[in-house]
VEXTINU-601967 format. One record per residue (C-alpha): x negated, z, y; residue in one letter. Coordinates in Angstrom, 1 decimal. Layout:
BEGIN
{east->X	up->Z	north->Y	residuo->A};
...
//
This chain:
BEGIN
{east->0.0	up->0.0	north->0.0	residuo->X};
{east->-1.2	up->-0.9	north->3.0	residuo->X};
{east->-0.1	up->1.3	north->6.8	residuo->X};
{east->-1.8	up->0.3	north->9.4	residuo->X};
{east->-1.9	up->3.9	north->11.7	residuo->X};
{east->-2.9	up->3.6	north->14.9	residuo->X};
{east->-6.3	up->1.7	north->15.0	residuo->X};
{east->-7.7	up->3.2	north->11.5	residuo->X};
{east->-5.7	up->1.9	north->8.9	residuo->X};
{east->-4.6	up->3.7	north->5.5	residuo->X};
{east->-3.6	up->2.0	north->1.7	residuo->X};
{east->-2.9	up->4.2	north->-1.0	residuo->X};
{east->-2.3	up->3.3	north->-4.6	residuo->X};
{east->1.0	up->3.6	north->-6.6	residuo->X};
{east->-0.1	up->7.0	north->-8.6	residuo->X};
{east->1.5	up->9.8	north->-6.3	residuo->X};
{east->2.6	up->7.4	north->-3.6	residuo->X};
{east->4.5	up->9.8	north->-1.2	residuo->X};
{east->1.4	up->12.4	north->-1.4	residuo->X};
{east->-1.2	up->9.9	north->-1.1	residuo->X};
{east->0.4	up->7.9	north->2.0	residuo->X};
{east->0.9	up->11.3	north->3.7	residuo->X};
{east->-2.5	up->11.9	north->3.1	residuo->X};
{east->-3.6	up->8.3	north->3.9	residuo->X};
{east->-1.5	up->8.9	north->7.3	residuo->X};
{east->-3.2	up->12.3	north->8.6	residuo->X};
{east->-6.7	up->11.3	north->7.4	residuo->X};
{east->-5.8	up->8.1	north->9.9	residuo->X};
{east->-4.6	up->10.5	north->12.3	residuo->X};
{east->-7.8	up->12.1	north->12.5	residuo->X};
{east->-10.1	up->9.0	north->13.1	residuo->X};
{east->-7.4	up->8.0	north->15.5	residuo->X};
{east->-7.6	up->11.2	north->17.0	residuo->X};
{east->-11.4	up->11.4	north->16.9	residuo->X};
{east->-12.9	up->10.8	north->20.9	residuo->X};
{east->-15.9	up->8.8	north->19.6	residuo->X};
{east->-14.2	up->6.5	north->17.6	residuo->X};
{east->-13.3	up->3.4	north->19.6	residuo->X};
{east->-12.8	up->-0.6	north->19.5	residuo->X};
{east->-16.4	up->-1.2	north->18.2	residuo->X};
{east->-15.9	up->1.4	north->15.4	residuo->X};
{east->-13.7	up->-0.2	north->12.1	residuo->X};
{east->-12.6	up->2.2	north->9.4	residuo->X};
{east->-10.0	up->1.8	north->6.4	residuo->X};
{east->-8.8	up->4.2	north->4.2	residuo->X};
{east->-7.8	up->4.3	north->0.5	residuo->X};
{east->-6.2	up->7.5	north->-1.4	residuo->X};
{east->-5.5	up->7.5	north->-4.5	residuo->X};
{east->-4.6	up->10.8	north->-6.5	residuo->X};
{east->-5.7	up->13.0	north->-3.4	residuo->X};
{east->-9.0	up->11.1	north->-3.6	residuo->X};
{east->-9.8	up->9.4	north->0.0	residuo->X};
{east->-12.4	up->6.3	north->0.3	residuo->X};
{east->-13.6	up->5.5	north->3.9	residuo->X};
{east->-15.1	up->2.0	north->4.3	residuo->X};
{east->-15.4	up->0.4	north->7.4	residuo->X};
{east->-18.6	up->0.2	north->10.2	residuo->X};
{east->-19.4	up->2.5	north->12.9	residuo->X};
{east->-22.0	up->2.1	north->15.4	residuo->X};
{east->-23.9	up->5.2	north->15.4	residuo->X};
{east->-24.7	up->7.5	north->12.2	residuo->X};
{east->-23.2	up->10.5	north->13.6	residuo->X};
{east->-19.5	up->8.9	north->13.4	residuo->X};
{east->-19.7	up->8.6	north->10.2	residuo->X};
{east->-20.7	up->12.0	north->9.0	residuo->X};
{east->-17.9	up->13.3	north->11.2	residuo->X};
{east->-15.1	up->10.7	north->10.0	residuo->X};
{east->-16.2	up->12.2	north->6.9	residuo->X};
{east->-15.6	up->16.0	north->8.0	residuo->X};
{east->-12.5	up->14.7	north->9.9	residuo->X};
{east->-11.0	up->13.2	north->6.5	residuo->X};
{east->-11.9	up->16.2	north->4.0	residuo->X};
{east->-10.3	up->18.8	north->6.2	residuo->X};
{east->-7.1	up->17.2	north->5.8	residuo->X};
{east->-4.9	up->19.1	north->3.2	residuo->X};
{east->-4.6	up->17.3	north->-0.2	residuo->X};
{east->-8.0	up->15.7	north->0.1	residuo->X};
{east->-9.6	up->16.3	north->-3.2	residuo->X};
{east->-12.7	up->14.2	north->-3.0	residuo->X};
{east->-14.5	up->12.2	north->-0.5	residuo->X};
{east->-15.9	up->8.7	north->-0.6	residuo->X};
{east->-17.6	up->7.5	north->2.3	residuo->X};
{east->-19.0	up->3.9	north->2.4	residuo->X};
{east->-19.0	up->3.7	north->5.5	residuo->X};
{east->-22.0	up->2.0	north->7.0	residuo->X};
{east->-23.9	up->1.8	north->10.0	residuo->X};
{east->-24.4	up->-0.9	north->12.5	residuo->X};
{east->-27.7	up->-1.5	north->13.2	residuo->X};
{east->-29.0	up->-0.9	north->16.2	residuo->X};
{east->-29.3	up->-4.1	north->18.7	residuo->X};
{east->-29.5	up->-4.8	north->22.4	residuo->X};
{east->-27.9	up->-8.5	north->21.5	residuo->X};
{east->-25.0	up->-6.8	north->19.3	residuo->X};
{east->-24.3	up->-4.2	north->22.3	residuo->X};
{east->-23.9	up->-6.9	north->25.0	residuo->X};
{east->-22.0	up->-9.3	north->22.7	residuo->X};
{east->-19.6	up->-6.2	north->21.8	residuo->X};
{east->-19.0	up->-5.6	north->25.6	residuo->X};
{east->-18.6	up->-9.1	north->26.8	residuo->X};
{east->-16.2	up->-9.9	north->23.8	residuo->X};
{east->-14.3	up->-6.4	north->24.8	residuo->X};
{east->-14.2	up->-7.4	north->28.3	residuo->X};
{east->-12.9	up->-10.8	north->27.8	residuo->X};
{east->-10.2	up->-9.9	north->25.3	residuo->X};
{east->-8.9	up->-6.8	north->27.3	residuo->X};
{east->-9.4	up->-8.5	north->30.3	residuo->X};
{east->-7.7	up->-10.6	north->30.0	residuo->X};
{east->-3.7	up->-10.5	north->30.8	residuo->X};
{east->-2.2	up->-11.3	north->27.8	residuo->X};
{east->-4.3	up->-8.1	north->26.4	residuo->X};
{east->-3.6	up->-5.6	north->29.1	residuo->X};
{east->-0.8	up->-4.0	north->27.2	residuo->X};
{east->-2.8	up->-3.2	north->24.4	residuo->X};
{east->-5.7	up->-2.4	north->26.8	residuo->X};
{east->-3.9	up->1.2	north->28.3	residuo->X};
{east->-3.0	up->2.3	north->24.8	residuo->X};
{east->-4.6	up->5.3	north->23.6	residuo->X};
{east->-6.5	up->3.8	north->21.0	residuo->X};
{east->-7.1	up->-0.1	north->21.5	residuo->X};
{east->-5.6	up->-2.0	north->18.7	residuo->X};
{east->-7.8	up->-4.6	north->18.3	residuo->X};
{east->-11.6	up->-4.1	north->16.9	residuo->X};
{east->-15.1	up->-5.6	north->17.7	residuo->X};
{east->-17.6	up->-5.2	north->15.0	residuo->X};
{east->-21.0	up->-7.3	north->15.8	residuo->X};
{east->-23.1	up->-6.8	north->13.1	residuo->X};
{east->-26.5	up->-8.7	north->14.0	residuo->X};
{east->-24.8	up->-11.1	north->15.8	residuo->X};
{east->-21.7	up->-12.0	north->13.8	residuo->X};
{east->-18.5	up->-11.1	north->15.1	residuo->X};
{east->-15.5	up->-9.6	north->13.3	residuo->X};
{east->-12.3	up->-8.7	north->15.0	residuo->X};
{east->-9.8	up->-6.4	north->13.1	residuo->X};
{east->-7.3	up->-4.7	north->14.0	residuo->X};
{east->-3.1	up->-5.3	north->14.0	residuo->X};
{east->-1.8	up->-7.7	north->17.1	residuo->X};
{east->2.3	up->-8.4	north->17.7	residuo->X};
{east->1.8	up->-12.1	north->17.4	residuo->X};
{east->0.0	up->-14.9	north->15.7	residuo->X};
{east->-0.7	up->-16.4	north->19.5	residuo->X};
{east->-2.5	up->-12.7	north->20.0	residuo->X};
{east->-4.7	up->-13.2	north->17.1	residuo->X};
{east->-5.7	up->-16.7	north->17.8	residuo->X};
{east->-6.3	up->-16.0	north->21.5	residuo->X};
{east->-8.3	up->-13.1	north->21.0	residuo->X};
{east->-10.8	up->-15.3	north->18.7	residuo->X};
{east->-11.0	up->-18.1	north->20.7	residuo->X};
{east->-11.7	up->-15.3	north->23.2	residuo->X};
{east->-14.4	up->-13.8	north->21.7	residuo->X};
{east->-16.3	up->-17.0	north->20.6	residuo->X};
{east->-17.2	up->-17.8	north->23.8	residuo->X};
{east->-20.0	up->-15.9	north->23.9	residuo->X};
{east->-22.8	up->-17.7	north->20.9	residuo->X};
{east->-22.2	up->-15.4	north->18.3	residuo->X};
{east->-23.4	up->-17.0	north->15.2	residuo->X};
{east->-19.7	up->-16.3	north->14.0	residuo->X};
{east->-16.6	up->-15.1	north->14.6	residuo->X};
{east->-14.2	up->-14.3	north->12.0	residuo->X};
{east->-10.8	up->-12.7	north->12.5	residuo->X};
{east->-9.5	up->-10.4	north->10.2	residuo->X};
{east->-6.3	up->-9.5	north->12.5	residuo->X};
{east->-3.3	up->-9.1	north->11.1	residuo->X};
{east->0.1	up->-9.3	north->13.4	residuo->X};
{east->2.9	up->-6.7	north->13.0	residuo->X};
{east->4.8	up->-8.7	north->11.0	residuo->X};
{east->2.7	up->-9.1	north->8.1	residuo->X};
{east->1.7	up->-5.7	north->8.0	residuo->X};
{east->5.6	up->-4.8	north->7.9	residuo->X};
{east->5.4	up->-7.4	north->4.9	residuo->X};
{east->2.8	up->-5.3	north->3.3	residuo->X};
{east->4.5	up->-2.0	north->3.2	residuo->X};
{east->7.5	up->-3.6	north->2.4	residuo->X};
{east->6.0	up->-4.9	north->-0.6	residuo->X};
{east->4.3	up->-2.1	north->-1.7	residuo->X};
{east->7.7	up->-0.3	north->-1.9	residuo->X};
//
């Protein structure tokens, strides 16, 4: 099952599903909630049984660790598995990463999501490649926001957006 909470986004198996997405939701909750989590940062959740996987890219090491805390302090975690990994460390990845924000939330079709509390859409430049994740309303969103971001020579861009309606499609699916 995949629900899409906030900016992190959870999928649980079929197991215990009513336990698992509730745990899938507050473990979403609190990377959502975290302050140092933010547009450049992508992390998805699995629970299955009680037993939370964290993948996803984060810019600096300490995020990690302390999604990690974040996730096993929610109630009905029984296990942690973080593969979550670390960006590397790039002057070229930071400037592509703030142009690409810039120009997406910039820009006016974008400034709705731009004031919301945590961002919905995702840069993650990973030695120059460019992925964009995150949930958008429409199909025009998704494709404007890449053509947006390859405007700036990344070496790629690949979007991995999905709109609300497909994501509605998903849970329905999954119930």
């Amino acid at each position: 099952m995949l629900a899409p909470v906030g900016t992190a986004q959870a999928r649980t198996a079929q197991t215990n599903p009513s336990r698992d997405f509730r745990i899938a939701h507050d473990v979403a909750a609190s990377v959502n909630d975290y302050t140092q989590f933010t547009v450049f940062d992508d992390v998805t959740i699995g629970v299955e049984n009680g037993i939370v996987t964290l993948n996803g890219k984060v810019t600096m090491p300490y995020k990690r660790n302390e999604i990690e805390k974040r996730a096993a302090a929610v109630d009905g975690v029984r296990e942690i598995s973080n593969r979550i990994s670390v960006l590397p460390v790039s002057t070229l990845d930071e400037g592509l990463r703030n142009r690409i924000a810039r120009s997406i939330y910039g820009n006016s079709n974008f400034w709705d999501y731009a004031i919301m509390r945590n961002p919905p859409i995702h840069i993650v430049v990973e030695r120059g490649h460019v992925t964009l994740t995150g949930v958008v309303r429409s199909n025009v969103d998704r494709m404007l926001a890449r053509s947006l971001a390859n405007q700036f020579g990344a070496f790629s861009v690949t979007s991995k957006l999905k709109t609300d309606a497909e994501v509605n499609d998903a849970r329905a699916d999954s119930d």
